[in-house]
C-alpha positions as MATLAB code, in Angstrom:
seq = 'XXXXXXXXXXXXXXXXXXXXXXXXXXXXXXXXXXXXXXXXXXXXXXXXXXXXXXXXXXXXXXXXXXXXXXXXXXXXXXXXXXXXXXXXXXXXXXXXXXXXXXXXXXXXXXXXXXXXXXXXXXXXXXXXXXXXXXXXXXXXXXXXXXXXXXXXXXXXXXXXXXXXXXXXXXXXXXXXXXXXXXXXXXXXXXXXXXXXXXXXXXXXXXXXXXXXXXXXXXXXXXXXXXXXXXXXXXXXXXXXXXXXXXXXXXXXXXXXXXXXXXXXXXXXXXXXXXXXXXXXXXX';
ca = [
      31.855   -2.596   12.811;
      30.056   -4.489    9.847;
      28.865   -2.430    7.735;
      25.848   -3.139    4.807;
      25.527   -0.511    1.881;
      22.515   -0.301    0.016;
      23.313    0.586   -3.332;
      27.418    1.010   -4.171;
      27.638    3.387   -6.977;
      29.721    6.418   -7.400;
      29.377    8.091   -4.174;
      29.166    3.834   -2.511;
      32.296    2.700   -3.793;
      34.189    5.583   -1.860;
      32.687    5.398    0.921;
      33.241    1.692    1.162;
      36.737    2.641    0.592;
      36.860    4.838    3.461;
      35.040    1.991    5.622;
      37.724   -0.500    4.510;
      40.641    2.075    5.504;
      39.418    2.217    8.929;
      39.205   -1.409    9.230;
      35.070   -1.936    9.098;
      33.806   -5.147    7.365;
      31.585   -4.013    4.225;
      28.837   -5.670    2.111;
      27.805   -3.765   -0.691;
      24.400   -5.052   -2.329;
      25.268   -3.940   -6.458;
      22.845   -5.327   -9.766;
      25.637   -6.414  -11.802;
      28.509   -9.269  -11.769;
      30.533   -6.094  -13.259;
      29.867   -4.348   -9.816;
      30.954   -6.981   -7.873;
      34.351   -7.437   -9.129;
      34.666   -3.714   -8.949;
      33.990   -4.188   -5.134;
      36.012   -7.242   -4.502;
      38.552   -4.698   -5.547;
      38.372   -2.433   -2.887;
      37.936   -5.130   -0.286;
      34.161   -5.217    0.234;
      32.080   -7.959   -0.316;
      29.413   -7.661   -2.630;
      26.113   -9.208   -3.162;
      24.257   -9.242   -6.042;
      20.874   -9.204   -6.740;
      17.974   -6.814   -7.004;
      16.790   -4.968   -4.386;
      13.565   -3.897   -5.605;
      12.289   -7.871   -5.539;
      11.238   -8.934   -1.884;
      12.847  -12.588   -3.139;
      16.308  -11.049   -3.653;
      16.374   -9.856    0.294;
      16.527  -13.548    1.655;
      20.418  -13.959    0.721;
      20.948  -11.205    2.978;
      22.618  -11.642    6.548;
      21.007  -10.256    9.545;
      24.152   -9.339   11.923;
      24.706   -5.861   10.585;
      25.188   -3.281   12.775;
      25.054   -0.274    9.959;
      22.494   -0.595    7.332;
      23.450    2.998    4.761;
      20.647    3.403    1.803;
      22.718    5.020   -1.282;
      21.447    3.504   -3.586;
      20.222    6.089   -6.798;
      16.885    6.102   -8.754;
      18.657    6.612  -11.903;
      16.728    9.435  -12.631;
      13.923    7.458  -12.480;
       9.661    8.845  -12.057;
       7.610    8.531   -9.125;
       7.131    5.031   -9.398;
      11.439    4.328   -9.322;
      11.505    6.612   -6.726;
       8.856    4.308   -4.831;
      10.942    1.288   -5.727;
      14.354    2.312   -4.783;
      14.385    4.725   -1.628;
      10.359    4.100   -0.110;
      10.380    0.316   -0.233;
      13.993    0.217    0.235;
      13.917    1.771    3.458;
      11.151   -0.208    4.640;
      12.649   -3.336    3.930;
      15.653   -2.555    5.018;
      14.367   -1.777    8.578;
      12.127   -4.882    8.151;
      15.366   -7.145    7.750;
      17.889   -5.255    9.871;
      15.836   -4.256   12.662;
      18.975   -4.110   15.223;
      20.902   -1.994   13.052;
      21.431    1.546   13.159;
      19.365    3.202    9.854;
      21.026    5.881    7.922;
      19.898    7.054    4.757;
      21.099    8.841    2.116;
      18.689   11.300    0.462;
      18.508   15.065   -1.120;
      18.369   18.835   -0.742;
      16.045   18.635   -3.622;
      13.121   18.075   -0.387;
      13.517   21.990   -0.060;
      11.302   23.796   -2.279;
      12.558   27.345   -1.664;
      12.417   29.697   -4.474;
      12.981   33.035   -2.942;
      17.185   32.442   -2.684;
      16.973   32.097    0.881;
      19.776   30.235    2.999;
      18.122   26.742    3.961;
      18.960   24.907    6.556;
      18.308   21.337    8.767;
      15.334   23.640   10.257;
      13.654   24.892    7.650;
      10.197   24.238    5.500;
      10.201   21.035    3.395;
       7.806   21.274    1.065;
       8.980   20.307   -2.198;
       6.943   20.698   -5.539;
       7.894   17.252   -6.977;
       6.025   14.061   -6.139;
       9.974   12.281   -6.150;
      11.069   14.372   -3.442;
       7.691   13.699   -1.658;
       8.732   10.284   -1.853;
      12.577   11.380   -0.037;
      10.620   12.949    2.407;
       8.799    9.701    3.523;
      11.694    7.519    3.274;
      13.507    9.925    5.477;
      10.638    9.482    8.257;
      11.171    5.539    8.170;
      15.016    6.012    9.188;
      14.495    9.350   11.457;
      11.740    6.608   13.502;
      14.099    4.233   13.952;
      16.140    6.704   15.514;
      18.470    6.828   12.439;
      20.410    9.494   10.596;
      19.376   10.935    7.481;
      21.918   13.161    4.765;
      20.689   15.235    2.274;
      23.464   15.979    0.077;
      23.355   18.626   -2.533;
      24.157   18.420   -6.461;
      27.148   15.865   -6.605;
      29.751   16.551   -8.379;
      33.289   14.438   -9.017;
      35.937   12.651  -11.562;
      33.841   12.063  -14.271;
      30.504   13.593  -12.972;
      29.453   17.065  -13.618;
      26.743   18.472  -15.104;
      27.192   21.532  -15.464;
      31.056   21.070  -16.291;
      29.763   18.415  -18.897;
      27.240   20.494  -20.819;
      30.001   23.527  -20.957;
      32.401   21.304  -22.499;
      30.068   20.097  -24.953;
      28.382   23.374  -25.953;
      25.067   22.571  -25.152;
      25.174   24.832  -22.071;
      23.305   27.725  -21.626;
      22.883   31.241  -19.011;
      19.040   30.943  -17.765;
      17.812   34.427  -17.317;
      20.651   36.722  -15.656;
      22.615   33.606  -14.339;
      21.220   34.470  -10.581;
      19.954   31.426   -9.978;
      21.577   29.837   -6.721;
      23.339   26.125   -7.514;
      24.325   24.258   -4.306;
      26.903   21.352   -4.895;
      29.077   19.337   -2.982;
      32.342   16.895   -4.334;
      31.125   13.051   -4.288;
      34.536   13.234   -2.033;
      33.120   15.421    0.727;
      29.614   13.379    0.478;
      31.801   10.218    1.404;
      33.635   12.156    4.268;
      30.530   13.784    5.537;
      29.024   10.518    5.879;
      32.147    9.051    7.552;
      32.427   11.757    9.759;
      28.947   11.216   11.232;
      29.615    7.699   11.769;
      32.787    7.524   13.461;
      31.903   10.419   15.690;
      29.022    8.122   16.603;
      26.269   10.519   15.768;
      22.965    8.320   16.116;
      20.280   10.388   14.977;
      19.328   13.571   12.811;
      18.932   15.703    9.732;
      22.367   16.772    8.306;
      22.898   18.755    5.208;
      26.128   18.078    2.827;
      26.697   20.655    0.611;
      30.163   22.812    0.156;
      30.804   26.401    1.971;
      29.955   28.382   -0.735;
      26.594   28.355   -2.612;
      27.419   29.733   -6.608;
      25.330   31.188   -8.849;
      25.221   29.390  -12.583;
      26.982   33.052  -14.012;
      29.897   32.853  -11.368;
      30.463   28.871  -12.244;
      30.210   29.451  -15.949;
      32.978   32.656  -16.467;
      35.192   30.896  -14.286;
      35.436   27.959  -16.530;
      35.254   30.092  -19.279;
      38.708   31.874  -17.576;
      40.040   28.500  -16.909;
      39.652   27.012  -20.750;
      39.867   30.147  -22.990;
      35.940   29.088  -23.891;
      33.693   31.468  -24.596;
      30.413   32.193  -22.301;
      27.076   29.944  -23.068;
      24.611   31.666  -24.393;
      21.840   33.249  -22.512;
      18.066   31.150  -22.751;
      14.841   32.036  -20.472;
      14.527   30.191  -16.877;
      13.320   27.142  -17.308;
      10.572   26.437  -14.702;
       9.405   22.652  -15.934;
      12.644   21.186  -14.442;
      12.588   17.588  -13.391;
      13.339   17.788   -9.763;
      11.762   21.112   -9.542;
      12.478   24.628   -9.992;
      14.362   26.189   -6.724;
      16.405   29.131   -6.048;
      18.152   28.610   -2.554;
      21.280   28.549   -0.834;
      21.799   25.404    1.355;
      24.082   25.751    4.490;
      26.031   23.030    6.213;
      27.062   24.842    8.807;
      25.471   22.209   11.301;
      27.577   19.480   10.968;
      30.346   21.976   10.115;
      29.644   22.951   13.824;
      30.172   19.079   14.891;
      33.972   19.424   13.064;
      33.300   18.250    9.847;
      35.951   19.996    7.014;
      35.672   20.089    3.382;
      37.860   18.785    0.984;
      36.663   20.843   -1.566;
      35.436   23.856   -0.070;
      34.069   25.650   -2.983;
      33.640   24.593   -6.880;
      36.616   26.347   -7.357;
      38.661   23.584   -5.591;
      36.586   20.556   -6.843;
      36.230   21.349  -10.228;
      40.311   22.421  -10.678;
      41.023   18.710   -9.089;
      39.964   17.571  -12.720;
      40.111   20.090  -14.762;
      42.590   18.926  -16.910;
      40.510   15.580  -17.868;
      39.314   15.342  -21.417;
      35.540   14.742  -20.556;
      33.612   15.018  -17.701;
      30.422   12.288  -17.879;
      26.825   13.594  -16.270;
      25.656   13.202  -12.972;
];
């Protein structure tokens, strides 16, 4: 199968590299020269360019028979967000219109504050204008009879919030430390995506996110058992979040269903596979 990535960052590269152990021919579009050696590395060819200008799309072959968006905003506002996934999605069905769509967007489009187990079914209605935006990139691929992910808060070597900021000291317990946090290792994000694609899945909503939701108290005394650290200090909920204020517990257990198995089940798991690194970098 050949294979085009959109976007081949930190949850890209691995999945290019499970593409290239199974034999598929991958093109990864990156921004940077830096990128594309990075790439050539793992045996995917890269093209460079960005994807945001309409001229940059003409250097880009037509025979694909995958087109994956995962590309990231970069934390970007509304108007990034429009950029990278809404316009990216359209012109990637514009230019690949005989390939299969999949794209790669967020549990952040549930808006759920009551702590209440979300699934594939439930309400989307999201408080932020940039997961408005998911939402309607979503619809492009979901019309072309294309898949759609929506992984939760990921986490891997060298990527951790919340490991990051308790490192550093600058964490702190919001309110009692109830509030849900739903994340999944960039690993399993990478296999989830695999998974649906070599099982030939052609269409659908899928949540990636690990079996066990955690609340910010249960993540923060187990590293504090794990590094002889002491507790953060407690702070009042912060409700002005970027991406929205939520309190929910996202379940998986629909691709689960299909066969799908973690590789890191729980935090626990993930976060002890690099524990022992000096720093952790954010998300």
């Amino acid at each position: 199968m050949k294979i085009f990535l959109l976007g081949c960052g930190f949850v890209g590269k691995k999945l290019a590299q499970n593409f290239g152990e199974l034999g598929h021919e991958v093109v990864g579009w990156v921004r940077s020269n830096d990128s594309a050696l990075e790439l050539r590395g793992l045996g995917v060819s890269p093209l460079i360019g960005d994807f945001t200008e309409e001229s940059s799309w003409g250097a880009l072959p037509h025979d694909f028979d995958l087109a994956i968006h995962i590309a990231s905003s970069g934390r970007g506002d509304v108007a990034v967000y429009e950029k990278v996934y809404l316009e990216g999605m359209r012109r990637l069905a514009a230019h690949l219109p005989k390939a299969r769509l999949f794209f790669v967007s967020s549990t952040s489009v549930y808006g759920q504050i009551d702590g209440a187990i979300v699934d594939e079914s439930s309400e989307t209605n999201p408080s932020t204008a940039t997961s408005q935006v998911l939402l309607k990139a979503e619809q492009i691929a979901l019309e072309k009879g294309g898949i759609v992910v929506r992984p939760s808060g990921i986490y891997g070597p060298q990527r951790s919030i919340l490991f990051q900021k308790f490192l550093e000291g600058t964490a702190v317990i919001e309110g009692e430390g109830n509030r849900w946090v739903n994340q999944i290792h960039r690993d399993d994000v990478a296999g989830g995506i695999t998974f649906l694609i070599e099982n030939n899945h052609r269409s659908g909503i899928f949540n990636l996110t690990d079996q066990r939701p955690s609340n910010h108290m249960e993540i923060y005394q187990w590293l504090a058992q794990k590094t002889g650290k002491p507790l953060p200090p407690y702070a009042a909920e912060n409700h002005q979040r970027k991406r929205g204020w939520t309190h929910k517990r996202i379940s998986s257990q629909k691709l689960q269903t299909l066969g799908w198995r973690l590789k890191f089940p729980t935090f626990e798991e993930g976060y002890s596979s690099f524990l022992g690194a000096q720093s952790v970098g954010g998300r």
